[in-house]
N, C-alpha and C positions, 0 to 999 in steps of 0.2 A: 504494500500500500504506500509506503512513506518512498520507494521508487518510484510509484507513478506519480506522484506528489511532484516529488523532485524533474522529471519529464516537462511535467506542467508547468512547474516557476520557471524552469530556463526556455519554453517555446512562449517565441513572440516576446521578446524581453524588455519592450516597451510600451507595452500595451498592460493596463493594471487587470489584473483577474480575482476572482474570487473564486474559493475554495472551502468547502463545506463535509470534512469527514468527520464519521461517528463509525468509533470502533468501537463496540462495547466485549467482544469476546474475551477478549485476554484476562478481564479480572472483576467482568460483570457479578460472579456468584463469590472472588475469594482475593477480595485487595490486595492478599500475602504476598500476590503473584505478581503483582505491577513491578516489581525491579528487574523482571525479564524483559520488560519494554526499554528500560534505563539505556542500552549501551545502541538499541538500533534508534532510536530518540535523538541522543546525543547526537550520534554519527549524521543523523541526517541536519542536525542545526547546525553542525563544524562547517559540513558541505555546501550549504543551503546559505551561509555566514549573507554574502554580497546580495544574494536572491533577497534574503530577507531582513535587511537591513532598512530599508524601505518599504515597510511592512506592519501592519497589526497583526500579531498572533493569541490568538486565544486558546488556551485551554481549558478543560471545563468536564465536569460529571453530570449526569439528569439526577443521580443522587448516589449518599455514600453508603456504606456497610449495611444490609441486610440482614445479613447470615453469618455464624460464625463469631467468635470469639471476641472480637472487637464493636458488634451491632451490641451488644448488650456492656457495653461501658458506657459510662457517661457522655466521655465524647464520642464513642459513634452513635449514640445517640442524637447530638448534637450536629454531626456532621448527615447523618442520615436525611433533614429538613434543609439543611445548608451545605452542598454541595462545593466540591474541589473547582474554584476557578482564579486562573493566571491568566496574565495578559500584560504582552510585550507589543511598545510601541515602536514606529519610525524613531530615527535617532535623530532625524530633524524634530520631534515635537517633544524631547525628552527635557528640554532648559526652558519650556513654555508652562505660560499660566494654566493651557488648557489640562497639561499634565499634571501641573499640582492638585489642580480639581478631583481627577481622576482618583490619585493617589488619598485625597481626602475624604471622597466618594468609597475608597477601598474599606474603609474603616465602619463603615453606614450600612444599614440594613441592603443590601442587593435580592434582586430576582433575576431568573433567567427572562422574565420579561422586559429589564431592566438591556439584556442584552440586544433585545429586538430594536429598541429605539438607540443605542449604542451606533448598532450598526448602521441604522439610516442616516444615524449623522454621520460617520465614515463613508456613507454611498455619495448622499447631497453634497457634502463639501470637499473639495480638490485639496484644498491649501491650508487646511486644518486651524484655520481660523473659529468656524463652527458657530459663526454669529447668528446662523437660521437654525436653530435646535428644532427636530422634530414634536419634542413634547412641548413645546409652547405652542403649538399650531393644532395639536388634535385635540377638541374638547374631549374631556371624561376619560383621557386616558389613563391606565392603572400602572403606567411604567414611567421610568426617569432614565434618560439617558446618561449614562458615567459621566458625561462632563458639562452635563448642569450643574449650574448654584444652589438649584433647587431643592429645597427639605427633604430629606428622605424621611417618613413618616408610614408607619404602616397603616393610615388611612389613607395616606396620598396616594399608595402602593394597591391600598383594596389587603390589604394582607390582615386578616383578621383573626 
C-alpha cells in the first residue's frame, strides 16, 4: 500500500493530489501489533522526505482498544471515545499564526468531524492564509475546523 502511495506522490509532481487511505487490518482487533507497521512507516517518510514536505499528513484511528488487555484500563478507556490523531504540516506554515492555532486547537476537545471542515479549508485555500474558514459560512454546523479561533465547546461541537 505505502508503494503505491509512494507511485502516487512522485507522478505528476506539480500538480497537488489528495490521498485518502484507511488500513484498519494490521491492528484493528490487537494495538500490540502496530510496531510491525513502525519500520515500513518510517521507510516510507525517509523516502517520501521532498514529496512530502509540502504536504498535510494526517494520521488518525475511527477508535482505540476494544479488546484485550488494555480496553479495560482506564486509558483505553479513555482513548476508546478519543481516538489516535497526528498531523504534520507544510514547512512553509510551521513559523505561522495559523499553526499556532492549530497547535492550540491540539489541546481542545477535537472530533473527526472537526477533521471534515479541516480539510475544506486545506481544499478552498492555496496559500494557507485561510481567511474564508468553512465553518463560519455553514449555519448549524457541529464541527470546527483546526485552525479556527473559534470555542471549542461541546455544544458548539453537538457533543453531548
Amino acid at each position: 500500500m505505502l508503494d503505491h502511495l509512494t507511485l502516487f506522490l512522485n507522478a505528476y509532481q506539480d500538480t497537488p493530489k489528495f490521498s485518502f487511505i484507511w488500513n484498519a487490518e494490521l491492528a484493528h482487533d490487537d494495538s500490540q501489533v502496530l510496531y510491525k507497521a513502525d519500520l515500513a512507516i518510517y521507510n516510507f517518510l525517509v523516502k517520501n522526505k521532498n514529496s512530502l514536505s509540502n504536504s498535510f499528513l494526517f494520521f488518525f484511528g475511527d477508535h482505540g482498544p476494544r479488546y484485550g488487555k488494555e480496553a479495560s484500563t482506564w486509558l483505553g478507556a479513555k482513548e476508546r471515545n478519543n481516538p489516535f490523531l497526528y498531523i504534520t504540516v507544510p514547512y512553509s506554515v510551521r513559523k505561522t499564526a495559523l499553526y499556532q492555532q492549530l497547535r492550540r486547537n491540539s489541546e481542545e476537545l477535537v472530533t473527526h468531524h472537526d477533521l471534515y471542515a479541516t480539510l475544506l479549508d486545506i481544499l478552498r485555500v492555496s496559500d494557507y492564509t485561510f481567511l474564508y474558514l468553512v465553518v463560519d459560512k455553514l449555519p448549524n454546523a457541529c464541527f470546527s475546523s483546526l485552525f479556527s479561533e473559534e470555542q471549542r465547546t461541546l455544544g458548539m461541537l453537538h457533543v453531548f
